[in-house]
C-alpha positions as semicolon CSV with decimal commas, in nm:
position;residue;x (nm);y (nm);z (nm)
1;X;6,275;3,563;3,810
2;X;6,548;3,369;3,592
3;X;6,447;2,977;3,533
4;X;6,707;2,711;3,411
5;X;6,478;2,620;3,106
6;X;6,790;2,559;2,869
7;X;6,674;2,714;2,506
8;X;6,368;2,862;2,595
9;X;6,562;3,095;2,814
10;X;6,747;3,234;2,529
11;X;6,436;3,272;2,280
12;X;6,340;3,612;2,210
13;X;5,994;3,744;2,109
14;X;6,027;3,824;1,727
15;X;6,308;3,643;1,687
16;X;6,330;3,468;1,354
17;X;6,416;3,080;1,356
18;X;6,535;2,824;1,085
19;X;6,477;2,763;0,740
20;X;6,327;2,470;0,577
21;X;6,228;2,367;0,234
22;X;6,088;2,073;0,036
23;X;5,892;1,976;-0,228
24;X;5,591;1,810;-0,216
25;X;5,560;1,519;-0,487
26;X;5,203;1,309;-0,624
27;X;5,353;0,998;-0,457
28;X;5,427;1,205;-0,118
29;X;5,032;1,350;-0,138
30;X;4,888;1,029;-0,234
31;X;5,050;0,890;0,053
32;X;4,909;1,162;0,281
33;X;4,585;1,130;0,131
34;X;4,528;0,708;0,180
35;X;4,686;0,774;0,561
36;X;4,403;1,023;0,658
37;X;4,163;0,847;0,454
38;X;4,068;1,143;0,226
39;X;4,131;1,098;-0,123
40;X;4,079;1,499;-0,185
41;X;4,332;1,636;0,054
42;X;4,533;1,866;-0,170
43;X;4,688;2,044;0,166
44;X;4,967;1,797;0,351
45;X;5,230;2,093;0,492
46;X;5,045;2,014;0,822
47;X;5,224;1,653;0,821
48;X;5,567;1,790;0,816
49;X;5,560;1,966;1,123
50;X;5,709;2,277;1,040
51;X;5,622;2,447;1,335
52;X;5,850;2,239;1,502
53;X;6,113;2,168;1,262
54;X;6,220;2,561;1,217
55;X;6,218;2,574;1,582
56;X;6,426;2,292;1,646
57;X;6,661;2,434;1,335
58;X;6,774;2,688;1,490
59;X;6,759;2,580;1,862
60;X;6,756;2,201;1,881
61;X;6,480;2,018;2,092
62;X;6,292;2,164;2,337
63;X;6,011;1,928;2,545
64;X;5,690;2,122;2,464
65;X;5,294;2,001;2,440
66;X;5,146;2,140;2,197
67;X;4,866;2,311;2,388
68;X;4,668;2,536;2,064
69;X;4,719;2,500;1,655
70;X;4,567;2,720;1,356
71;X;4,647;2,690;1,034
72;X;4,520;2,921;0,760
73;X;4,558;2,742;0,416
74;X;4,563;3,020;0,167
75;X;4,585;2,771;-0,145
76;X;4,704;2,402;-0,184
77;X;5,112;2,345;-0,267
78;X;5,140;2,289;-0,630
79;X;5,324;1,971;-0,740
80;X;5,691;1,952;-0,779
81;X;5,690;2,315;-0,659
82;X;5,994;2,360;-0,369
83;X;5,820;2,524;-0,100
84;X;6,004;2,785;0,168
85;X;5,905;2,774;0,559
86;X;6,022;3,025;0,786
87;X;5,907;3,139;1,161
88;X;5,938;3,318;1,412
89;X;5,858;3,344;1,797
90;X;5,610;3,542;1,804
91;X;5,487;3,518;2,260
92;X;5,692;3,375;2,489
93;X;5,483;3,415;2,874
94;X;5,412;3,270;3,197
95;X;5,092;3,206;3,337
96;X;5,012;2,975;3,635
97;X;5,363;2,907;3,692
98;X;5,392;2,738;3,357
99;X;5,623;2,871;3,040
100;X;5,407;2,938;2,677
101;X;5,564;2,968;2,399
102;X;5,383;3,090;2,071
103;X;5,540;2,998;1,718
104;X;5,402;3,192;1,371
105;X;5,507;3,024;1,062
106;X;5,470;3,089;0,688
107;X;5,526;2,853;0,342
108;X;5,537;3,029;0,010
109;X;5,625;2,810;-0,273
110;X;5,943;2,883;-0,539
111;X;5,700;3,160;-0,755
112;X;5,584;3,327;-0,415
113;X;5,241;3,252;-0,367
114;X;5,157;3,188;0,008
115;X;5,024;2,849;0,074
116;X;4,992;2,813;0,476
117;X;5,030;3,062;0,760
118;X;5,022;2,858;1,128
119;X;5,011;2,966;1,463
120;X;5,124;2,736;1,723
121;X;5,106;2,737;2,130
122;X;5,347;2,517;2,356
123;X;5,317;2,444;2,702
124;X;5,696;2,425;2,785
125;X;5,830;2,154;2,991
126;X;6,034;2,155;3,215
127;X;6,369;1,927;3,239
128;X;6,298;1,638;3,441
129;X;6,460;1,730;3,770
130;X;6,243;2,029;3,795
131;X;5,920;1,908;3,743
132;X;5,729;1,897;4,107
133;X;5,648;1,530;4,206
């Protein structure tokens, strides 16, 4: 059964996807911190999306829902520290007559240490002329 679901037809399970860095600054975490109200949150790698952004690196946009999302912080980033994101596909299935698509990533900062593994779950949509009325 072949379906006309542009780039999530050509993902393959284990499949490694793009590459993103940054560095997270005190005025970039203070700003996280007064915009969920939490003047403790050391952990802000959640607001950049990664997930998404080495997905749509290496394939451009594809319409998804985000349908599940763990994170495992293993430490907070430390300041002024550039931090490396990578990921990979780790499910692609069908169930109910609807495309999932599972993402893994993983930051380490510039010395190593892991900060954040994530595990992400996508309802795929489909393209606007397919979807049933």
């Amino acid at each position: 059964m072949t379906s006309s679901l542009g780039a999530y037809d050509k993902l393959e399970v284990g499949e490694q996807l793009g590459h993103l860095e940054y560095v997270v600054t005190q005025e970039q975490l203070n700003a996280f911190r007064q915009a969920v109200d939490f003047p403790e949150a050391a952990c802000l790698s959640i607001a950049v999306k990664e997930y998404a952004e080495v997905l749509t690196r290496k394939h451009g946009r594809i319409p998804v829902v985000s349908a599940k999302h763990q994170d495992y912080y293993l430490r907070p980033p430390r300041l002024n520290k550039r931090i490396q994101v990578t990921g990979w596909v780790r499910e692609k299935y069908q169930r109910r007559g609807r495309h999932w698509l599972v993402v893994e990533t993983f930051a380490v900062d510039e010395d190593g240490t892991e900060i954040v593994r994530s595990r992400h779950t996508f309802l795929v949509r489909a393209p606007a002329a397919q979807e049933s009325p």
